[in-house]
C-alpha positions in Angstrom: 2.2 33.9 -1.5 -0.9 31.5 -0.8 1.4 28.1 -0.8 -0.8 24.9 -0.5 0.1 23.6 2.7 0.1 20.0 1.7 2.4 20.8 -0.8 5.1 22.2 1.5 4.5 19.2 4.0 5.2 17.2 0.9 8.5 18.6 0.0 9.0 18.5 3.7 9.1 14.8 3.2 12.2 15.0 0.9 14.0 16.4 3.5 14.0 20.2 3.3 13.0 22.2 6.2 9.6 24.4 5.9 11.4 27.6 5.7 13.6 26.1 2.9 10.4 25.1 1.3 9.2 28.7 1.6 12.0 30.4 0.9 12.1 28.5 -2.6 8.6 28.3 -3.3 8.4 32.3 -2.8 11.3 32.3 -5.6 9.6 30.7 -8.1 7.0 32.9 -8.0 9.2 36.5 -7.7 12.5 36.5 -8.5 14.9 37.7 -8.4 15.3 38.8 -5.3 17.3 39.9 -2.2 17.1 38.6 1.1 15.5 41.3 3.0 12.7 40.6 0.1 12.7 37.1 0.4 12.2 37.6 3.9 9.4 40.1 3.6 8.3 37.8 0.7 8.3 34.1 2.3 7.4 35.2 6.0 10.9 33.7 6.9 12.4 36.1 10.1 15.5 38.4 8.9 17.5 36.7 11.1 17.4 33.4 9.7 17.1 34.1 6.1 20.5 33.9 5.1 21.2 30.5 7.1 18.2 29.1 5.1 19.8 30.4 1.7 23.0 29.1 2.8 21.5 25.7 3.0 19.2 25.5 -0.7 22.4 27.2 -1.9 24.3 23.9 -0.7 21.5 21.4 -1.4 21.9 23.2 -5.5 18.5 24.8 -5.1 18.8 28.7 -5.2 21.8 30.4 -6.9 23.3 34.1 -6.0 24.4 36.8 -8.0 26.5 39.5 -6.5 27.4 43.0 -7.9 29.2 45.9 -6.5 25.3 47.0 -4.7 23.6 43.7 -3.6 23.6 39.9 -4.1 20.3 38.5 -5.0 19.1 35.1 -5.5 17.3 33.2 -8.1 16.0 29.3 -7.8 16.7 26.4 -9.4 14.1 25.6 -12.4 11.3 23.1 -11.1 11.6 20.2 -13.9 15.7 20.8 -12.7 14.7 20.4 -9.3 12.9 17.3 -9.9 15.1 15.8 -11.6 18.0 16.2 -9.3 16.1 14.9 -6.2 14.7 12.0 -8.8 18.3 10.9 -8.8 19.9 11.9 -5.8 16.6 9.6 -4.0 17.5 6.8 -6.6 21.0 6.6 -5.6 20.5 6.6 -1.8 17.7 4.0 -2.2 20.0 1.9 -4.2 22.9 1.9 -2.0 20.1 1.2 1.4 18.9 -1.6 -1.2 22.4 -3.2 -0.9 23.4 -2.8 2.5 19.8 -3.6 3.9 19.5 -6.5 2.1 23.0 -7.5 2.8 22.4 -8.0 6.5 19.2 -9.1 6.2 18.7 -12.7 7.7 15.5 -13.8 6.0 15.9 -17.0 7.2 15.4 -15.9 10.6 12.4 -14.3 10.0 10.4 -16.8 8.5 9.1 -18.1 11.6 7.8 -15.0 13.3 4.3 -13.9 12.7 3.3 -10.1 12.3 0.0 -8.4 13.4 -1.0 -5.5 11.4 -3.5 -3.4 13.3 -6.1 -1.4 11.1 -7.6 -1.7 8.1 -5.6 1.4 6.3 -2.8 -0.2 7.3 -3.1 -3.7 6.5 -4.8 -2.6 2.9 -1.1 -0.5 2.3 0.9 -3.8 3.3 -1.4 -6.1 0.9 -1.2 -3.3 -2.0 2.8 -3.2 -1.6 3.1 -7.4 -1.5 1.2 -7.7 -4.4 3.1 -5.0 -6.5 6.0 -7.3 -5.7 4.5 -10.4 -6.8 6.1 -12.3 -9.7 4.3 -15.8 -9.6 0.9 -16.3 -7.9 -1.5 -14.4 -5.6 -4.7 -16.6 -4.0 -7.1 -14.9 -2.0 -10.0 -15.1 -0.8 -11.9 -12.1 -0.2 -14.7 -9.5 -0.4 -15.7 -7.3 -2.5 -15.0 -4.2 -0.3 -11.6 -5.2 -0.3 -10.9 -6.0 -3.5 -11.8 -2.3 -4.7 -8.6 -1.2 -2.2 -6.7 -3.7 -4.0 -7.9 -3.9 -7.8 -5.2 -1.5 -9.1 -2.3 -3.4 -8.0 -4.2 -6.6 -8.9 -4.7 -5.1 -12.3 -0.9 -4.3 -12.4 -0.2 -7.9 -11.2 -2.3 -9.6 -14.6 -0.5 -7.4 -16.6 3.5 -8.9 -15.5 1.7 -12.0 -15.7 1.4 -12.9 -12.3 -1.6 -16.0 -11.9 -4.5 -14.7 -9.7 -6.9 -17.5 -8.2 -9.5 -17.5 -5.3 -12.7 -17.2 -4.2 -14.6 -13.7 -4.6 -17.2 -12.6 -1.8 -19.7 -10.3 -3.3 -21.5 -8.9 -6.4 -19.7 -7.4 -8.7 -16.7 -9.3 -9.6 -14.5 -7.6 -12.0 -11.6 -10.6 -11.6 -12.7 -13.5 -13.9 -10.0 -15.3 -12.1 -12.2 -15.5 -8.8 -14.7 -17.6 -8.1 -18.2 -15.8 -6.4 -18.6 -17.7 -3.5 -22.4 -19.7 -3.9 -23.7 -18.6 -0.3 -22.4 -15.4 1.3 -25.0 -14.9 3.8 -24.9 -18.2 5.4 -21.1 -17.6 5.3 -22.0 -14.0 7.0 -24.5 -15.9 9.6 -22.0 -17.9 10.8 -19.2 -15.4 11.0 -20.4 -11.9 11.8 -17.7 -10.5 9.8 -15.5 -10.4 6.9 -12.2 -12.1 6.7 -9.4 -12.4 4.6 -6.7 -14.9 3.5 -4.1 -14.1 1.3 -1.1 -15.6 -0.6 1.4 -14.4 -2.9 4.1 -16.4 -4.5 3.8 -19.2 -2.1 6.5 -16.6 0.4 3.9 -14.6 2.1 0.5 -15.2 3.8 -1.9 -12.8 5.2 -5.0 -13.8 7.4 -7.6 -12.5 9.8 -10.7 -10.0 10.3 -10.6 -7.0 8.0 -14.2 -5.6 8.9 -13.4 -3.9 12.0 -12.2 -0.2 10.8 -9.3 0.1 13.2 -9.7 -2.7 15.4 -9.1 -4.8 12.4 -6.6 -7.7 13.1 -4.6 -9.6 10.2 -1.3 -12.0 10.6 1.3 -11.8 8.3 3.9 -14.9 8.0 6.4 -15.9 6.0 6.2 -19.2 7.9 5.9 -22.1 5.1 3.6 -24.6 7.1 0.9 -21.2 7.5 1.3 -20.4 4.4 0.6 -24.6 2.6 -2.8 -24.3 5.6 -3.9 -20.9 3.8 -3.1 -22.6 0.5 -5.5 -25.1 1.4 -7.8 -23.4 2.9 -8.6 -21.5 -0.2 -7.9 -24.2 -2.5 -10.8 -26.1 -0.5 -13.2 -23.4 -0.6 -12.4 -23.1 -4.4 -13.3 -26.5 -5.3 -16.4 -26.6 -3.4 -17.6 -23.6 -4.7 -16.4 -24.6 -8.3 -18.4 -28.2 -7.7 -21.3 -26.2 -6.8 -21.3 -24.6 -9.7 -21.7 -27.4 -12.1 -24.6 -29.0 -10.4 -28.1 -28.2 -11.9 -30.7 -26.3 -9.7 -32.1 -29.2 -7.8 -29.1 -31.3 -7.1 -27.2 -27.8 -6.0 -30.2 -27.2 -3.4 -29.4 -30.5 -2.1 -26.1 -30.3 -1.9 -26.2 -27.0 0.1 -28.6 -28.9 2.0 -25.9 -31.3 2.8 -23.3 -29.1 3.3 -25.1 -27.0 5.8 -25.6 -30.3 7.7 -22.2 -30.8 8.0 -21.3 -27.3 9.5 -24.1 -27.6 12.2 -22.7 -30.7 13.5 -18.9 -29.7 13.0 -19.5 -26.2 15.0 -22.6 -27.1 16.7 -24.9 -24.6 15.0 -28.4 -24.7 16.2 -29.6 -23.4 13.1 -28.1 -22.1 9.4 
């Protein structure tokens, strides 16, 4: 019946078993039809297609009709299907909602600090704090990150959320960050790119995301962590903001100054 495999491990996800998923899919496209020809039909064995039928029959999936010669089987209509599984997830998500959040002790929590291993997954966890945001998101971050990011960002601006930060790269597309003035003494120094994030003064998120999979980033609900993130971006802000409002010559000597300061803070030998 040339089913897309991705689909079926998709509607696998919901729940359903992947001969359920072939026994309905193979309806959709012929039916009605028997059960020795849904078997023949789906690739489902003759000995379990009626225990399989029996279950989309009790999930309200594939309906029967018997006569006097044979009972045969039809399933439900797609936009049917979708809808009845839209609700039936709504309504189990609602009533984990309540209990979850009923024993959750979010005090407790706050003190512990997370490590999210792997830049896939600490991109998911920053995409799914900031569709939740509702006040403020600071960051400061690059360029490569903020295209992983820039939908939910995007989404963020448009509840009203307040974005602010510094920008490392480019082609900023976020008038609300500031570029940073000097990225490759910044990359000199460092080797690689970090992160620091904030959002709604409840949630910080720091550490190395250049590593592919050997990337490293803490994640803390921990409110003295999150006022030295604050800070630390706030800080970096404002110099870069000063920077900014200097003309060319007194800017070259202020870098000048600045970079004098870092060598003799972290004993550079050279910037």
């Amino acid at each position: 019946m040339g089913e897309n495999l991705s689909v079926i491990q998709e509607m696998k996800s919901l729940g359903l078993s992947e001969y359920e998923v072939k026994a309905y899919l193979s309806l959709l496209e012929k039916n009605p039809l028997n059960g020795y020809s849904l078997s023949k039909e789906s690739g489902i064995p003759r000995s379990r297609i009626y225990e399989v039928l029996d279950m989309l029959k009790s999930k309200g999936m594939v309906f029967e009709q018997s006569d006097e010669k044979t009972t045969v089987y039809y399933p439900l209509e797609p936009k049917l299907l979708i809808s009845k599984l839209e609700k039936s997830f709504t309504q189990t998500l609602s009533s984990v909602d309540k209990y979850v959040n009923s024993i959750y002790n979010k005090k407790e929590q706050k003190n512990t600090l997370t490590i999210l291993e792997g830049r896939e997954k600490i991109i998911e966890a920053l995409n799914l704090l900031i569709s939740h945001a509702q006040k403020r998101i600071a960051l400061s971050i690059w360029e490569e990150e903020v295209k992983e990011i820039e939908e939910e960002l995007i989404k963020a601006k448009e509840r009203g959320v307040i974005i602010k930060g510094i920008y490392f790269g480019t082609s900023n597309t976020f008038n609300e960050l500031t570029p940073h003035r000097d990225i490759e003494t910044y990359l000199q120094e460092k080797k690689e790119r970090y992160m620091t994030v904030t959002i709604d003064g409840e949630h910080a998120l720091y550490g190395v995301i250049s590593r592919g999979e050997d990337s490293r980033v803490t994640w803390t609900q921990d409110e003295s962590l999150i006022d030295v993130s604050e800070d630390y971006i706030c800080h970096d802000l404002m110099v870069n903001e000063y920077f900014y409002q200097l003309n060319e010559k007194k800017q070259d000597g202020y870098e000048n100054f600045m970079n004098e300061v870092r060598k003799d803070y972290f004993g550079y030998s050279d910037i």
